[in-house]
C-alpha positions, 0 to 999 in steps of 0.5 A: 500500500502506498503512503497515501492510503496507509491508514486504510486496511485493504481487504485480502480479496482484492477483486472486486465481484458485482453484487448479484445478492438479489440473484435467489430472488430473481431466480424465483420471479423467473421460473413464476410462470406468470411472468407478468408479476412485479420483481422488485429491488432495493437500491441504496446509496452512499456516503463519502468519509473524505473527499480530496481534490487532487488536481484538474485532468487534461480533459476538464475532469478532477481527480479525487481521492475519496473513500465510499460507504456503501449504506442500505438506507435510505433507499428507492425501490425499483419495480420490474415487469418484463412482458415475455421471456425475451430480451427487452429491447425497449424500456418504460419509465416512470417515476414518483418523482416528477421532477425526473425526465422520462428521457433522461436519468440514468436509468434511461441512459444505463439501458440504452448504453447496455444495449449498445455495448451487448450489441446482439445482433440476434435480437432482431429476430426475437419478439420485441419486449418491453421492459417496464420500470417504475422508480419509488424515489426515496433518496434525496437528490442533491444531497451527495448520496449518489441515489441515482447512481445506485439506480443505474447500477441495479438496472445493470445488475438486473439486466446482466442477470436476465441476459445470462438467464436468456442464455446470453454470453455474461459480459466481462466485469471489465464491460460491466465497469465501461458501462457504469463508467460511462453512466456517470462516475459514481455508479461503478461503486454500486457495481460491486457495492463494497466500501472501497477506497476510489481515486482518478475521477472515482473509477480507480476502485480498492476494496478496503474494510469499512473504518466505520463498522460496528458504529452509528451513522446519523445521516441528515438531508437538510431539504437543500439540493446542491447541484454538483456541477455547481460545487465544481465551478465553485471550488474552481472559481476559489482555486483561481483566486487562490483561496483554496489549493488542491489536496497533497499527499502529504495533506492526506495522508496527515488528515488520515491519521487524524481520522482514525484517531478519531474514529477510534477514540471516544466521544470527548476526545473528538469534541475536544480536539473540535473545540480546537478547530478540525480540518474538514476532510471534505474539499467541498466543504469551504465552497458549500458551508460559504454559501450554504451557512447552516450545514456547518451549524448542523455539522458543529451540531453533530459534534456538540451531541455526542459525533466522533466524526461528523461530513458532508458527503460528496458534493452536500447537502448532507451531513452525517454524523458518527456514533460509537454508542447507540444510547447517543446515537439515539438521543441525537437522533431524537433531537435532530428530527425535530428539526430536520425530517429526513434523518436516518440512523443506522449501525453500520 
């Protein structure tokens, strides 16, 4: 391991493997003769521990160093209905939210890149079938968690299952990977669904064991979307006024250290150390808490209740919050809904 990620335990199985773990399930909705019946699916979403910025690409793109957290909640909830046992060739799309284009979100665009990368000529001469799919939304968006991007992972999971259960040749992982890629940079870490440590502009993935197991996790959506081409172009705009710099190895790697003190230690050794003044360990922090004052007073508030460690994930606007004990953890959460509706606690 280099220096950079020294604090990470990396986990011995270093190949990552899709997350097929509805496959039971599928098996059971393919063999029910009435096809017709829903099959449905739970899509989760994410938090990033850290987040660095590293540097712009030749291509306009950043490079980050981040570490992704896989969670179960909150979550949408996906429904499938497939007309015949045949491959799907057409998608339809609906959604409780309407704020989502029927034409263009990443399940629409996951499909449509799935089909061109199978690229099976053979299906000419199949029936046509439609695959209906309705999105509960659940997952705040906006909010940093990548629910999205967990969306059009699960329709690749599915539509990978249901192509080799068709007797199509498997894609690759590699090809699996292109498409996920090519949906957006979050969704290949839903692919395979383990937390992993990601570097390059999130496509560079290492399974790692998850620092924050066996502890609480206080996650709150303050009801503000945060667009995260819109927290690009900020940090960018304060880079150019040389405000901000880009992360350093040597920057991280201290950062790191302290992190896992943190998450090691009890409750008022990080709320000492805050008093003192933490670092963030996210580089959109000082862009977002600027124009959007009450995630850093939700953040403070985190730590002043109890958190060992409290972020933002991704791009914002949510913060969350981790608990070493489920007494606190609990009492925080008690208090925080009173204030903010979308809270969810989970042990990690």
């Amino acid at each position: 391991m280099s220096n950079r990620d020294n604090t990470i335990k990396t986990v011995k199985q270093q190949v990552f493997e899709p997350d097929f773990s509805f496959k039971n399930d599928f098996e059971q909705w393919y063999q029910n003769p009435k096809l017709s019946l829903p099959f449905i699916i739970q899509s989760g979403c994410k938090i990033n521990l850290y987040l660095y910025i590293t540097g712009i690409l030749e291509n306009g793109y950043h490079s980050l160093e981040t570490l992704f957290i896989p969670l179960k909640n909150p979550k949408d909830t996906i429904t499938f209905i497939l007309e015949h046992k045949t491959y799907p060739t057409k998608l339809q799309f609906s959604s409780t939210d309407n704020g989502l284009s029927d034409e263009n979100n990443t399940l629409t665009k996951a499909f449509a890149i799935y089909q061109k990368i199978r690229k099976q000529t053979s299906l000419e001469q199949t029936p046509q079938s439609t695959l209906k799919l309705h999105l509960e939304k659940n997952v705040p968006q906006g909010a940093g968690l990548g629910g999205s991007s967990a969306n059009a992972a699960t329709l690749i999971l599915f539509l990978e299952l249901l192509s080799r259960k068709l007797g199509l040749k498997p894609l690759s992982n590699k090809e699996l990977v292109t498409i996920a890629e090519t949906v957006g940079a979050d969704v290949t870490i839903f692919l395979f669904n383990q937390t992993s440590l990601a570097k390059g502009i999130g496509e560079k993935l290492k399974p790692v064991d998850n620092p924050l197991k066996n502890t609480f996790l206080l996650l709150v959506y303050p009801d503000i979307k945060i667009s995260t081409p819109w927290a690009y172009k900020a940090y960018d705009k304060n880079l150019k006024n040389n405000t901000i710099k880009f992360s350093s190895s040597k920057n991280i790697k201290k950062n790191n250290l302290f992190l896992k003190k943190v998450l090691t230690k009890e409750e008022s050794f990080a709320i000492s150390l805050f008093s003192q003044g933490i670092k963030s360990f996210n580089d959109f922090e000082t862009v977002v808490f600027a124009e959007y004052p009450n995630l850093l007073k939700l953040k403070q508030q985190l730590y002043e209740i109890g958190a060992s460690f409290a972020g933002m994930s991704g791009s914002g606007s949510s913060i969350f919050g981790v608990f070493h004990s489920d007494k606190n953890a609990e009492k925080a959460y008690q208090l925080i809904t009173k204030t903010y509706k979308s809270t969810f606690l989970q042990c990690l």
